[in-house]
C-alpha positions in Angstrom: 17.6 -26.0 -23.2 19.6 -23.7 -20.5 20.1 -24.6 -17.0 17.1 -22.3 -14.7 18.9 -19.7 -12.6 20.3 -21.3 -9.7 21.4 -17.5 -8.0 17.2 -16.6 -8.1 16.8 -19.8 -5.2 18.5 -18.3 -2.5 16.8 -14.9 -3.0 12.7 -16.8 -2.8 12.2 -14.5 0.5 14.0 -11.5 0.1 11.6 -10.9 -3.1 8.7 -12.9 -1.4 9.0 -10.1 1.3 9.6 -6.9 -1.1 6.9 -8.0 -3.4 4.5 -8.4 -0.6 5.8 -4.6 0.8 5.2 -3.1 -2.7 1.8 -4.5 -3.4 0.5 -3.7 0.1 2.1 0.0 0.0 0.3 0.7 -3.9 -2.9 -0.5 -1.8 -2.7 2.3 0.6 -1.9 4.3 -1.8 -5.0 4.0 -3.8 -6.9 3.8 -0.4 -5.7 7.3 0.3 -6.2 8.5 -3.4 -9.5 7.4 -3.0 -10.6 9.0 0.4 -8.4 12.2 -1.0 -10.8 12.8 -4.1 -13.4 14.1 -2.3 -11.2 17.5 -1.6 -9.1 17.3 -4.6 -10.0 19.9 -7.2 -9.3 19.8 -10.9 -6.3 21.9 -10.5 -4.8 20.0 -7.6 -6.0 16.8 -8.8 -3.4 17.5 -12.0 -0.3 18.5 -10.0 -1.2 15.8 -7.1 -0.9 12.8 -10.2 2.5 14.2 -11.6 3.6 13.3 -8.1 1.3 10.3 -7.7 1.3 8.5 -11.0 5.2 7.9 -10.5 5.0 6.5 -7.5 2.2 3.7 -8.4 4.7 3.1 -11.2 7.8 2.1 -9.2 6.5 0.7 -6.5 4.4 -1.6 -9.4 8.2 -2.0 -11.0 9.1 -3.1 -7.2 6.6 -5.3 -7.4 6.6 -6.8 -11.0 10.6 -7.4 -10.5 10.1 -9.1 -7.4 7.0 -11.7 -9.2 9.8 -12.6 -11.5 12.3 -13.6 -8.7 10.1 -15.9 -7.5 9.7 -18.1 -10.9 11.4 -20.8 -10.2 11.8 -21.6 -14.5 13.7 -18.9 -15.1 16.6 -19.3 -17.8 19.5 -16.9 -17.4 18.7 -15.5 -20.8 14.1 -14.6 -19.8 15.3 -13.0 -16.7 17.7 -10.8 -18.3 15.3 -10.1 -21.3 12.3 -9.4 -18.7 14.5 -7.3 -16.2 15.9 -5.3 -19.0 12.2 -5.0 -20.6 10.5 -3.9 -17.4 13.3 -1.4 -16.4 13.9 0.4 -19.5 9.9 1.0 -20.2 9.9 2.0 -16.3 13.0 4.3 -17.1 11.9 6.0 -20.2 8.7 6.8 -18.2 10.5 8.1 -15.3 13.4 10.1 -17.4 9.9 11.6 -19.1 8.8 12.2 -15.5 12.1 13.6 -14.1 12.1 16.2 -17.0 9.1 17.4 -16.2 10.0 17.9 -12.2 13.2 19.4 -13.0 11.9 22.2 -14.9 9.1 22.9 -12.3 10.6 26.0 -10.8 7.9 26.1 -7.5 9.3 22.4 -6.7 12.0 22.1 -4.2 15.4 20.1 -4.3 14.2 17.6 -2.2 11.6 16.5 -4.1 13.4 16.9 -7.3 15.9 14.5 -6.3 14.0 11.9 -4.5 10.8 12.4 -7.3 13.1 13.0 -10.5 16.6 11.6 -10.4 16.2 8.8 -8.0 14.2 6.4 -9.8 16.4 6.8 -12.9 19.0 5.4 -11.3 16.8 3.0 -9.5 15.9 1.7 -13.3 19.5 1.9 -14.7 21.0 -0.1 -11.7 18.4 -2.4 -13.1 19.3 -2.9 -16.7 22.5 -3.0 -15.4 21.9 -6.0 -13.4 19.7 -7.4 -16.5 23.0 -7.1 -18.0 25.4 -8.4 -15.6 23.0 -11.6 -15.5 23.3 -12.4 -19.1 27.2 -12.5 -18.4 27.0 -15.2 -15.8 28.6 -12.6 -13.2 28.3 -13.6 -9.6 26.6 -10.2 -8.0 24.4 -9.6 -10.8 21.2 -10.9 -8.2 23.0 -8.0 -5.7 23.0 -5.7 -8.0 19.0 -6.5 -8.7 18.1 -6.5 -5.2 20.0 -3.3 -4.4 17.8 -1.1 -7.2 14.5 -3.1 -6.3 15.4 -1.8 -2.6 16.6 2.0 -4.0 13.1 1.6 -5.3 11.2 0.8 -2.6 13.0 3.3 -0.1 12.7 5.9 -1.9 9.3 5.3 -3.2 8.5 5.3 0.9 9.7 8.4 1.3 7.9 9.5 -1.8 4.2 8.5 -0.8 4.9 9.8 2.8 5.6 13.1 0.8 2.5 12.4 -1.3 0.0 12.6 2.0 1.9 15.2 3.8 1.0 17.3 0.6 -2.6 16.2 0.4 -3.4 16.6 3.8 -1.7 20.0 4.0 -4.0 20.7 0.7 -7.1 19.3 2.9 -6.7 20.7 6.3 -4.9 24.3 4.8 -1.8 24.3 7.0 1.1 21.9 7.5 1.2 19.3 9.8 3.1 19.3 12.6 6.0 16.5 12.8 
């Protein structure tokens, strides 16, 4: 039977603290989705979750990567396997997703890079850490936490984005910041 990851121990609150970010920031985000439907039409309700659904998704990713950090079981070989599996599903969703944004024409740059392109490379850092930890190198874990933090920064930025657009859709100008 192989040896449980001995790297994942010194890495209990770095995840312990990301985890608890991601779950708490997906709350709010369904607390705001929620007090938003009231004003959301049919037409904006459809643009708002091309832009909302990806964000529940990473910062879910966030959180499902940082669950596994804190088994304490884990072989070398079942972290890999369940790194690699979550990131590749996330990153065939997200490539889907980024195609979509790209071609949008009324979206700006901004939001096509942080919405579209981002995350991709988020989820291939990702299964390139998977990969690095099935090798036995010695930043593989690094590697990990640098994508779960792309991840969550960016997904930050993202949601912020997210309710500047609603309640600019809501109130019918932009707020002032």
């Amino acid at each position: 039977m192989s040896e449980p990851l001995a790297e994942l121990e010194h890495w209990r609150e770095f995840y312990l603290l990301v985890g608890t970010a991601a779950a708490a920031l997906v709350a709010l985000l369904f607390v705001a989705a929620c007090i938003g439907a009231g004003f959301l039409s049919p037409d904006r309700m459809s643009r708002t979750r091309v832009f909302m659904s990806p964000v529940v998704l990473h910062f879910t990713a966030v959180l499902f990567a940082c669950s596994l950090g804190l088994i304490p079981s884990h072989t070398r070989a079942s972290f890999a396997v369940l790194i690699a599996v979550g990131a590749l599903a996330a990153a065939v969703y997200s490539i889907r997703m980024s195609i979509q944004v790209l071609e949008d024409s009324t979206i700006d740059s901004a939001d096509k890079i942080f919405y579209g392109t981002v995350p991709v490379i988020g989820y291939a850092a990702g299964l390139v850490a998977a990969g690095l930890v099935v090798l036995g190198l010695p930043h593989a874990v690094d590697v990990l936490a640098g994508a779960v933090l792309l991840l969550l920064l960016v997904n930050i930025r993202n949601a912020w984005d997210l309710m500047l657009f609603l309640t600019e859709k809501h109130f019918g100008s932009p707020p002032q910041t």
